[in-house]
N, C-alpha and C positions, 0 to 999 in steps of 0.2 A: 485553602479554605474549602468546606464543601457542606453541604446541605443535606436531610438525612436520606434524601431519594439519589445523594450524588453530586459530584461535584460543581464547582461554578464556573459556568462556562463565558468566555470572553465573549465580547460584542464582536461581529465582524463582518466586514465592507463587503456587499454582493451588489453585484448587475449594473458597474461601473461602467460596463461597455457593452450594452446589446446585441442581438444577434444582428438588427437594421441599423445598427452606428458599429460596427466593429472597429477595432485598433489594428495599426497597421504596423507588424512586427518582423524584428530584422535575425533571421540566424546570425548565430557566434559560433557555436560550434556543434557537431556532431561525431561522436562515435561510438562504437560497440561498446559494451557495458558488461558483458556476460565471462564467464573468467575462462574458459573455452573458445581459442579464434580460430583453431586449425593450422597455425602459424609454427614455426619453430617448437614439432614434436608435441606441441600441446592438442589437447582432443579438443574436437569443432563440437562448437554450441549446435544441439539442435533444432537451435531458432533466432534467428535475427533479433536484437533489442539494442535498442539504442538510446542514447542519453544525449536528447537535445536540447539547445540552449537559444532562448530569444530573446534579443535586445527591447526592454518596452519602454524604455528612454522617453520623458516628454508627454506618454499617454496618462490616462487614469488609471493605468494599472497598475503604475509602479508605487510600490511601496506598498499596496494593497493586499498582498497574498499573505495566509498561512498555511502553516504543513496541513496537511488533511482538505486541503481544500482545490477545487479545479478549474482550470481554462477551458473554453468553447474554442476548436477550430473550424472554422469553413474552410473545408476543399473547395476548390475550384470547378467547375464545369458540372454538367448538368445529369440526373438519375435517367433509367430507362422510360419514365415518363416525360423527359425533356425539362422537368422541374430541376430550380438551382437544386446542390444538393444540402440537405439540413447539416447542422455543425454536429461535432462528437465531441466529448468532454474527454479532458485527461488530466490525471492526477500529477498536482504541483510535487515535482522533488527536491525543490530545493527548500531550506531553510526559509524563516523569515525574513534576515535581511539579502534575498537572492543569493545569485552564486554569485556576484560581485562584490557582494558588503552593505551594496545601499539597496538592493530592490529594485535593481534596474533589469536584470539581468536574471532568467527563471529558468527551469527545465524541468521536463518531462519525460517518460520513461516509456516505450513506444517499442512495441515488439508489431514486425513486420508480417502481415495476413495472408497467407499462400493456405487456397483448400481446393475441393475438388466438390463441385455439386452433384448432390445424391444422385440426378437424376437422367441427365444430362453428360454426365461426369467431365464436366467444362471446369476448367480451371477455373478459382474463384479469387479475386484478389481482393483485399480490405480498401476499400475507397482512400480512407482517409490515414490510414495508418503507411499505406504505403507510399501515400501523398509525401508523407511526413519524411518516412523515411530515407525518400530518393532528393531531398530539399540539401544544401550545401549552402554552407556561410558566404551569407549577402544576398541569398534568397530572403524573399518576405513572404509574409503567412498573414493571414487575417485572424484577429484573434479577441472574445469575450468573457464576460466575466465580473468576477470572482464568482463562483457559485459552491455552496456548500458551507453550512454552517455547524453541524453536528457534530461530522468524525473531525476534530479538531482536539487541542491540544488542552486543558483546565486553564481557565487566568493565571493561577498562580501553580503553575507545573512542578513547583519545587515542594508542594505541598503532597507530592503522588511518587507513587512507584509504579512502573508500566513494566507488562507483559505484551510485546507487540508480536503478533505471529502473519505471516503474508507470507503467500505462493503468487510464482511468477513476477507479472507486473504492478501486484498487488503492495509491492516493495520499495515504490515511489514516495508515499507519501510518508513512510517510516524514515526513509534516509533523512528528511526535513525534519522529523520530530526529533529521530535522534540524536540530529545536529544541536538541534535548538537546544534541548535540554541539558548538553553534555557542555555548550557553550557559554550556558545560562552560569554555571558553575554550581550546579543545585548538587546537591548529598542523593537525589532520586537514584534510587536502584532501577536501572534499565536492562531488559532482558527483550532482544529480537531474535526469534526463531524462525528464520526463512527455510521456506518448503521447495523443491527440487526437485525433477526426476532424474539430472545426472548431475553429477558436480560441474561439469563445465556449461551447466546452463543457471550458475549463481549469478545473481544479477549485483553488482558493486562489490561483490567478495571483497576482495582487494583493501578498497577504502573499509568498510567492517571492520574487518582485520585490523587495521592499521587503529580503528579509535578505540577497538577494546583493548588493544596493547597501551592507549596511553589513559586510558583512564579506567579505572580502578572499578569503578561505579556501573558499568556497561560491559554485560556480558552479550556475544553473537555464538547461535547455535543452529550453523548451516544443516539441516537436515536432506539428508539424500534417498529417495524413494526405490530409484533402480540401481542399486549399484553395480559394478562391471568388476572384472578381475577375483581376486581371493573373498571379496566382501561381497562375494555377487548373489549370498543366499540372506543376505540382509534386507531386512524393507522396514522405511522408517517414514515415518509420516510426523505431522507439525503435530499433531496432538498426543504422540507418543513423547514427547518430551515431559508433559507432563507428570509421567511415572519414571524415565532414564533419569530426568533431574528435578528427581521432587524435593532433595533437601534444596533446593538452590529455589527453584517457584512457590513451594510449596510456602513458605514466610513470607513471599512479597502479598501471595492470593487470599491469605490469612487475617494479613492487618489491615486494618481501615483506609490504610492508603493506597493499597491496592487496586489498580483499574487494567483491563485488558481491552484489546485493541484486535479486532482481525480485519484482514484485506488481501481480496483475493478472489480464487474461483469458488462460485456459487455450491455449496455445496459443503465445503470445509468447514464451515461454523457448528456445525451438527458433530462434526466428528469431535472439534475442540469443547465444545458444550458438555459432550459424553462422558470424554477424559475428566472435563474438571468435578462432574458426579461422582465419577470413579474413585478422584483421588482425594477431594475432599471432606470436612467432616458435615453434615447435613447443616447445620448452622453456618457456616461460612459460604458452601454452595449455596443458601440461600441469598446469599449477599449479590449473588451475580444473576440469579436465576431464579425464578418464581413459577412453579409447574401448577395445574388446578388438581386437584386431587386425584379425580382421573386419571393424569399422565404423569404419575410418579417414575414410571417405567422406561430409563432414557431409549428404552429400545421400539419404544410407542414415536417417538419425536419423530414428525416430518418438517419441512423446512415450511408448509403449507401451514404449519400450528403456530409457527414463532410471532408471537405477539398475540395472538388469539388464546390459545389454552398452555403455549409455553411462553412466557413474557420475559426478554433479559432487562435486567435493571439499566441504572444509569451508571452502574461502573461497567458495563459491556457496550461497547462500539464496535457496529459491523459495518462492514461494507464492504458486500459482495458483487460479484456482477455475472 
C-alpha cells in the first residue's frame, strides 16, 4: 500500500526502556564481521567490526525491535568531567524476529575507535564502541530503547522494491531488512550496494553472498573504492552503480514501487542523489527529489540544502551520521 507523498509506514514500539530505567543485557556472542582477518593468507581488515549479539530475554525489549531501528548503550564509568557517561545509539542488525527467531536475541554492528587527537596527538579511543568491543559472552551491558521510527521498513514490504546502498557500518540495519523481506517470501526486488575501500573490509560479505545465491529476487553489489593488485587503477563508489548497473536499477527507480534507502557516512547521500539526476528521466527523478527552481544544478547541492531548497520525498530514507 502507499499514499501519494509515499509509502505507509508501520506503527512502532519506542522508549520501552529509558536511559533512567535501562535493561540489563547478557552477551551471546561476538566476532569479526569483516571478510579480511589477516588469518590463513587472507588480507587483514583495516578496521575492527564486530557483530554482537545480546540476550534481552525477560525485558521490554524483546520482541520490540525492527530493522532500521536502535538501541541505547551506557558505557560504564565516568567523562573527563566526572559526569556518568551519556548512552550511544546503534543500529539493530538483526531481523525482526532476532537472531534467535523469537526476539530475544539482537545484534549490533560496532566497528572499534582508534584516532589520534589533532592537537595533542594523544591517542584517542571511542568510549563506547570500544567498551563494546572488548565485552565477551556473559558479560552484561545496560541497554535502552527502541528508538527510531522513520528509516524503517513499509507495513506491507511486499508492496516495494528497495534499492539499499550503505558504507561501512552503515550496513547493519540493511542485513535486518534484507533478511525480513527475503523471509517474508515477497516477489520484492532487492538490490544492496555496499560501499568499501578494500574488499577485505566488506562487512557480512559472506552471509550476502550466500542469500543472493538462494534467492532469485536479491541482488548484492559489493563496491570497492581502493582497489589493490591488477584493478588497482579502478575506483568505484556506491553511487557509481547507478550507471555500471542501470539496466538492473534503473526499472526498480522507475516504477512506483521503487523506494531507496541509504545509511552510512555523512556525506554519501549527495553523491547517490547526483547519480540518480544523472541517470534518470526528469519525471521519475522527480519522484525521489524535489529541487526549488534555483537549484536545478545538482552541482549547486550541499548537504546544508537538503530539506530546505533540496527536499527528498517519502520514497528516499537517509540516515547518515
Amino acid at each position: 500500500m502507499k499514499t501519494e507523498s509515499g509509502p505507509i509506514m508501520p506503527e512502532v514500539k519506542m522508549h520501552l526502556a529509558l536511559p533512567a530505567s535501562p535493561v540489563t543485557a547478557t552477551v551471546v556472542e561476538t566476532t569479526r564481521c569483516t571478510l579480511g582477518t589477516g588469518r590463513g593468507g587472507a588480507a587483514k581488515s583495516s578496521g575492527v567490526v564486530r557483530h554482537i549479539s545480546f540476550d534481552i530475554t525477560g525485558t521490554p525489549l524483546a520482541g520490540a525491535f525492527r530493522p532500521g531501528q536502535s538501541f541505547g548503550v551506557i558505557p560504564p564509568g565516568v567523562d573527563a568531567k566526572g559526569s556518568p557517561h551519556k548512552l550511544r545509539l546503534y543500529s539493530l542488525a538483526s531481523p525482526t524476529r532476532g537472531e534467535d527467531g523469537r526476539g530475544n536475541v539482537v545484534a549490533t554492528t560496532v566497528k572499534r575507535l582508534l584516532d589520534e587527537e589533532w592537537e595533542t596527538h594523544k591517542l584517542f579511543t571511542g568510549v563506547c564502541s570500544n567498551y563494546l568491543c572488548d565485552l565477551k559472552p556473559g558479560d552484561t551491558v545496560l541497554l535502552t530503547g527502541p528508538s527510531g521510527k522513520r528509516f524503517v521498513l513499509p507495513k506491507d514490504p511486499g508492496d516495494h522494491d528497495y534499492v539499499f546502498f550503505a558504507t561501512g557500518t552503515g550496513i547493519a540495519p540493511f542485513r535486518g531488512m534484507v533478511m525480513d523481506v527475503l523471509e517474508s517470501g515477497a516477489a520484492s526486488k532487492v538490490v544492496l550496494v555496499m560501499g568499501s575501500a578494500y574488499a577485505s573490509d566488506l562487512i557480512y560479505h559472506e552471509q550476502f553472498e550466500g542469500l543472493a545465491a538462494a534467492h532469485k529476487n536479491f541482488t548484492y553489489l559489493p563496491t570497492i573504492s581502493r582497489h589493490v593488485g591488477p584493478a588497482a587503477d579502478r575506483t568505484l563508489y556506491v553511487q557509481d552503480r547507478l550507471s555500471t548497473h542501470r539496466d538492473l536499477l534503473g526499472p526498480i527507480l522507475t516504477s512506483e514501487r521503487g523506494l531507496v534507502y541509504v545509511c552510512g557516512i555523512a556525506g554519501m547521500e549527495m553523491g547517490i542523489l547526483r547519480g540518480m539526476h544523472a541517470s534518470l528521466s526528469p519525471e521519475a527523478f522527480a519522484q525521489y527529489l524535489r529541487a526549488d527552481p534555483e537549484f536545478q544544478d545538482p552541482k549547486t547541492w550541499e548537504r546544508k540544502l537538503l530539506n530546505r531548497k533540496v527536499n527528498p520525498t517519502r520514497r528516499v530514507f537517509l540516515e547518515v551520521y
